[in-house]
C-alpha positions in Angstrom: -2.2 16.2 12.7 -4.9 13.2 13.3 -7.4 13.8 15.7 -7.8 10.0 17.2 -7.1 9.8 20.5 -5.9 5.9 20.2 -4.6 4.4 23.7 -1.4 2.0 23.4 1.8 2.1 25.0 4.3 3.9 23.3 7.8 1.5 24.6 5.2 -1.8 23.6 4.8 -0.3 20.1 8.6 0.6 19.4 9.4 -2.8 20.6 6.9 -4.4 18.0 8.2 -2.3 15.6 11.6 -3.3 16.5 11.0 -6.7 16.4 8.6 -6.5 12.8 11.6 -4.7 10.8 14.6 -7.3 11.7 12.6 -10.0 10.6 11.6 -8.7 7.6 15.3 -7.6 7.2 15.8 -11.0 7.3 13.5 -12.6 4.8 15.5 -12.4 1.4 13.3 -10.7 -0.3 14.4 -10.5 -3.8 13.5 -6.8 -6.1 10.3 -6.5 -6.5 6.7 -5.5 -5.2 6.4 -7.5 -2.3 9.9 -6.3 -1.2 9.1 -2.7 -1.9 6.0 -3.1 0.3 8.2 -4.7 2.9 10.7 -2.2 2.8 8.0 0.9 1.9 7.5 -0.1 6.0 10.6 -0.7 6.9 11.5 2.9 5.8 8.5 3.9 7.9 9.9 2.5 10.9 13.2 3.8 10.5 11.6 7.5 10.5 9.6 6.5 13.3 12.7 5.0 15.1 15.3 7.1 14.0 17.4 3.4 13.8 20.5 3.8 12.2 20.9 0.2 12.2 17.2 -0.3 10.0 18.8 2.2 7.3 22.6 0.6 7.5 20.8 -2.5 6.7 18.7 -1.5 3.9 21.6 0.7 2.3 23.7 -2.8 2.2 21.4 -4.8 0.6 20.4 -2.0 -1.8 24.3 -2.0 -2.6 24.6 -5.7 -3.5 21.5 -6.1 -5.6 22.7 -2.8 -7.1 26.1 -4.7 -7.8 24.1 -7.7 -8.8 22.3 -6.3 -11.4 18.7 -4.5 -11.1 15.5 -6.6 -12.7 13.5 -5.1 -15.9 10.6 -2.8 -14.8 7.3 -3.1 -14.2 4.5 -1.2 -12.7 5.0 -3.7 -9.3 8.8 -3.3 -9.3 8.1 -0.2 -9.5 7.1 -0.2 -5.7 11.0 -0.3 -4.8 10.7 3.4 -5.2 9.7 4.4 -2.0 12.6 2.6 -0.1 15.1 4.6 -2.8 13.5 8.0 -2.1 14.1 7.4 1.9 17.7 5.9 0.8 18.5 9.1 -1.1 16.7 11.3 1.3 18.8 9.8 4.2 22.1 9.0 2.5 22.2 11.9 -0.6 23.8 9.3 -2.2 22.7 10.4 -6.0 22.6 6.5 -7.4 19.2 5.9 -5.3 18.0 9.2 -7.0 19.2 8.0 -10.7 17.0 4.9 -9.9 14.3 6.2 -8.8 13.9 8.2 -11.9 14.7 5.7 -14.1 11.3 3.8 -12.4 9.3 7.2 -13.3 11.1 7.6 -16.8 9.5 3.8 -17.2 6.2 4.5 -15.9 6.1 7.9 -18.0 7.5 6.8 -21.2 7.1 2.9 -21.6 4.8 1.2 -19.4 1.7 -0.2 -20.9 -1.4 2.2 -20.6 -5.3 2.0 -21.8 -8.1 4.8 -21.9 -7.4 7.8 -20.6 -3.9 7.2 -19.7 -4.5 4.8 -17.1 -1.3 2.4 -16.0 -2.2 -1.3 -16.9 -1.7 -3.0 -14.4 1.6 -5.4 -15.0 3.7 -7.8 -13.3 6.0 -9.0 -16.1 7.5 -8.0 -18.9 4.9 -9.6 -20.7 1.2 -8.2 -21.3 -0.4 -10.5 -18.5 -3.5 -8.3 -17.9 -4.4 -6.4 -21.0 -6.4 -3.0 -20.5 -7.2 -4.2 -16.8 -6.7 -1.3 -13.5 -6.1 -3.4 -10.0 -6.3 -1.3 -7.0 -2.3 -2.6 -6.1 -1.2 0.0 -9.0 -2.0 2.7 -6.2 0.7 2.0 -4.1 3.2 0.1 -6.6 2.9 3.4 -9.0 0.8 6.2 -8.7 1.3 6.8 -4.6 5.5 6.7 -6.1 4.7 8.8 -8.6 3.1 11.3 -6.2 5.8 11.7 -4.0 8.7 12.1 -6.6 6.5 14.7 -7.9 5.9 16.7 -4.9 9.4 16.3 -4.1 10.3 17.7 -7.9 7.3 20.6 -7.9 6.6 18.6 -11.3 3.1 19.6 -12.3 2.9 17.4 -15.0 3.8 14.4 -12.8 1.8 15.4 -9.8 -0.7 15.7 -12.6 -0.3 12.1 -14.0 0.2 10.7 -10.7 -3.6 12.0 -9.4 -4.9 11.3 -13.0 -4.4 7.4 -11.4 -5.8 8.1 -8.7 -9.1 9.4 -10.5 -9.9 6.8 -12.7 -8.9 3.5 -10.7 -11.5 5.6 -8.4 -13.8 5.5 -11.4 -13.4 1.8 -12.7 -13.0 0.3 -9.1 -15.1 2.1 -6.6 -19.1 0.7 -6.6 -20.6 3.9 -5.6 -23.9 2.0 -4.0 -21.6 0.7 -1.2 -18.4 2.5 -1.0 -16.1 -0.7 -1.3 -14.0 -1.1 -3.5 -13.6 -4.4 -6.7 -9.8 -6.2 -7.0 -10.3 -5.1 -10.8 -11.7 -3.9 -13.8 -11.3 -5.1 -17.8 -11.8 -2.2 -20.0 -12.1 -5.0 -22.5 -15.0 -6.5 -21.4 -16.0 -3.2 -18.8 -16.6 -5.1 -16.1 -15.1 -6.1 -12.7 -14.5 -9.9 -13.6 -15.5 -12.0 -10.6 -17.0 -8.6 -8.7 -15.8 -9.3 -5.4 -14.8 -6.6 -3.2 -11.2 -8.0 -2.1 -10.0 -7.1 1.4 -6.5 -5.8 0.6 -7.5 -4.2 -3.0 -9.3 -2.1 -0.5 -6.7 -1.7 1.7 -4.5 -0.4 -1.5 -7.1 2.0 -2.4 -7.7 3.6 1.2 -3.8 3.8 2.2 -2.7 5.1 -1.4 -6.0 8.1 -0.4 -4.9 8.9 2.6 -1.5 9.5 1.7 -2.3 12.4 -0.8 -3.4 15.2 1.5 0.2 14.9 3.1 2.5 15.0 0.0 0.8 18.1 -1.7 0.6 21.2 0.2 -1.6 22.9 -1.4 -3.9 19.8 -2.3 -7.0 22.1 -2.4 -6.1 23.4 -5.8 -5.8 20.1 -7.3 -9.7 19.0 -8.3 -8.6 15.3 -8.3 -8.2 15.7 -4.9 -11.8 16.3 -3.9 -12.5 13.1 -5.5 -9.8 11.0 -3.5 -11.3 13.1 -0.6 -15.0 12.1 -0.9 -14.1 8.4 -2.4 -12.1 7.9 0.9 -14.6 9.4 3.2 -17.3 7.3 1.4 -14.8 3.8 1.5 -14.2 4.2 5.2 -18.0 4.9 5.7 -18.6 1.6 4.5 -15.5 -0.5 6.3 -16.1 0.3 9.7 -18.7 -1.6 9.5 -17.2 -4.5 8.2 -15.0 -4.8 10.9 -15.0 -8.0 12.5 -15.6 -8.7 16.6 -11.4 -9.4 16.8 -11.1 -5.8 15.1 -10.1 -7.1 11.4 -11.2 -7.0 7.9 -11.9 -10.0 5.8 -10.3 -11.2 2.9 -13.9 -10.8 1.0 -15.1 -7.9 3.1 -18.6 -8.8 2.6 -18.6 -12.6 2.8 -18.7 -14.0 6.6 -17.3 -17.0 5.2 -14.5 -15.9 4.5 -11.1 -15.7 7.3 -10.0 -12.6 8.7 -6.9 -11.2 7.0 -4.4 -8.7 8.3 -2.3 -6.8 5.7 -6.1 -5.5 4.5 -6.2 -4.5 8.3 -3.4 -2.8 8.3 -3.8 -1.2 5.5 -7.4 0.1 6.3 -6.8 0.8 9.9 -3.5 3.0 8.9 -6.1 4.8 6.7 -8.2 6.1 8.8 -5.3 7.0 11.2 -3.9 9.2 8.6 -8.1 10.1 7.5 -8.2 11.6 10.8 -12.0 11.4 11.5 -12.5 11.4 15.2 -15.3 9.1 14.7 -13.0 6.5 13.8 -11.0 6.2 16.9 -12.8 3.0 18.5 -12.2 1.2 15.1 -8.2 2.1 15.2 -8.2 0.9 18.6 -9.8 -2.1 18.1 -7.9 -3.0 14.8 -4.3 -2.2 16.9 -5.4 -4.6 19.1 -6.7 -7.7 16.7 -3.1 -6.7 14.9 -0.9 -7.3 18.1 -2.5 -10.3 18.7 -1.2 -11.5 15.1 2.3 -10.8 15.4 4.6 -13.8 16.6 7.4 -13.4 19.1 10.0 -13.3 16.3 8.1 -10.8 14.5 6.0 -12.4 11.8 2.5 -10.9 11.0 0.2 -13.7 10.8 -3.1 -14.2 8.9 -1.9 -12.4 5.8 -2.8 -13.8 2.6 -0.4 -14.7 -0.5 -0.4 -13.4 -3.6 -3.6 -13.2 -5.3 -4.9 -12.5 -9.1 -8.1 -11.1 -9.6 -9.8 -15.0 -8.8 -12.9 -16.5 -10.7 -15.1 -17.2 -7.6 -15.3 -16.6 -3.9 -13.9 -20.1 -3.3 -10.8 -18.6 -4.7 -10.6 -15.9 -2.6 -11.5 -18.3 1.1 -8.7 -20.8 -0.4 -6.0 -18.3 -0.6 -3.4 -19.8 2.1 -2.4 -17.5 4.6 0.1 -19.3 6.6 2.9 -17.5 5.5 5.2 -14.7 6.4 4.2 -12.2 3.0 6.4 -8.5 2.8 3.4 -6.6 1.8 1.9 -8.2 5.3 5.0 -6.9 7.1 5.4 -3.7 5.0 1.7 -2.5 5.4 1.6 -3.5 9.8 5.0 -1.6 10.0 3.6 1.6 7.8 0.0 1.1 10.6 2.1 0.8 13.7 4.6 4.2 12.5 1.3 5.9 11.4 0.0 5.1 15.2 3.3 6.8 16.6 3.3 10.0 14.1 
């Protein structure tokens, strides 16, 4: 269990929570990563909750795109996963399971690798980023991969699933700070522009922190002392990159740059789950620059849109971030359960 002893009021939270999950029920979010972010959280909430309305809702719409037709996979649609293991967890409806599977049957067997095994990171059909690892594969693949393993006792998949792990840890990670680069072209081995993006750290530190709790007997697994230490070393460097208002920026090193809130999130639910008592004043003071950037109606605020590994930090700063984004409500929900656990 974490050690932070984080002050908030418990009936506040839930009501946040509440409020976070029907609206991003509500946003028509089509099959595919930024739904399965969203919906990795709403999942959250509904364990936090106990709901039944949050998982009626998500077994309907599941249903109907079912019925519609399912997309082609990639490694990003991939992140629907995680909202079909809850749904078949919660439901045992086998169809969810069947799925599921067929996402890790993809991932196993056809999606597009380089080096040492290492999942290419891909959001179409097509081979958009050849030979390059982004930090978003984490969650979208490996973190899935983890959890149907553990679920399965599947050695070779828990195997495959921390053999991600290691070596985004390898090509992403700058081991003279801690922090961590958007992306790195085995091609041309190198991190492209070399910035060290606020949510690709957020991915990295989340993804971590979630691998002690899905493997039991994680001490046995070598890979896991280097999540371990990379995390330790990661957080090291983002507390002190937090801002006055208790947020990350989009280009964690560049003061220049505006303060962005899915990297929050995503960072501050980290060390939640990190559980380094040390930590605890930088929680709090993230929970509370987070409140402050949820609406009345439930949007989180300040998150940035999508964004490719961009030429120069001009790219980054001109990212708008004036819209309601599902990995910004996903990755707030997944912080505000993990503050509840």
């Amino acid at each position: 269990m974490t050690m932070l002893q984080v002050k908030y009021d418990r009936e506040e939270i839930l009501k946040v929570i509440d409020t976070v999950t029907k609206k991003t029920l509500d946003m028509d979010l089509t099959w595919d990563w930024p739904c399965g972010v969203a919906y990795y959280g709403v999942s959250r909430a509904y364990q936090t909750t106990g709901n039944q309305e949050i998982l009626d809702r998500l077994v309907k719409w599941a249903d109907e795109y079912i019925e519609l037709g399912l997309p082609s996979w990639t490694v990003n649609t991939c992140a629907m996963g995680h909202m079909l293991i809850t749904l078949y967890e919660e439901t045992g409806n086998q169809k969810y399971w069947d799925i599921a599977m067929s996402k890790v049957d993809y991932l196993q067997n056809h999606a597009l690798r380089f080096g040492d095994n290492v999942l290419q990171h891909t959001v179409s059909v097509a081979n958009d980023f050849p030979e390059q690892a982004w930090a978003d594969t984490l969650f979208m693949a490996a973190f899935f991969l983890l959890r149907v393993g553990s679920k399965l006792k599947d050695e070779a998949m828990i195997q495959d699933a921390l053999n991600q792990y290691y070596w985004h840890i390898k090509y992403l990670q700058d081991p003279s700070t801690g922090l961590w680069y958007h992306g790195y072209n085995n091609v041309n081995k190198d991190h492209m522009s070399g910035f060290y993006w606020g949510r690709a750290n957020a991915w990295g530190a989340y993804t971590m922190s979630q691998v002690k709790p899905q493997l039991k007997e994680w001490y046995l697994y070598p890979q896991c002392m280097d999540v371990e230490c990379s995390l330790r070393d990661q957080l090291a460097a983002l507390k002190l990159l937090q801002t006055e208002n208790g947020l990350w920026r989009t280009v964690l090193d560049d003061a220049e740059s505006y303060e962005e809130v899915s990297a929050s999130s995503g960072i501050a639910a980290a060390m939640i789950n990190n559980g380094n008592p040390l930590h605890t004043k930088y929680v709090q003071k993230a929970l509370e620059g987070i409140l402050q950037n949820i609406s009345e109606d439930g949007r989180v605020l300040g998150v940035s849109g999508g964004t490719a590994v961009m030429k120069d930090r001009d790219g980054y700063r001109n990212i708008p971030k004036d819209w309601i984004q599902g990995w910004g409500q996903g990755l707030t929900l997944a912080f505000l359960s993990d503050m509840l656990r």
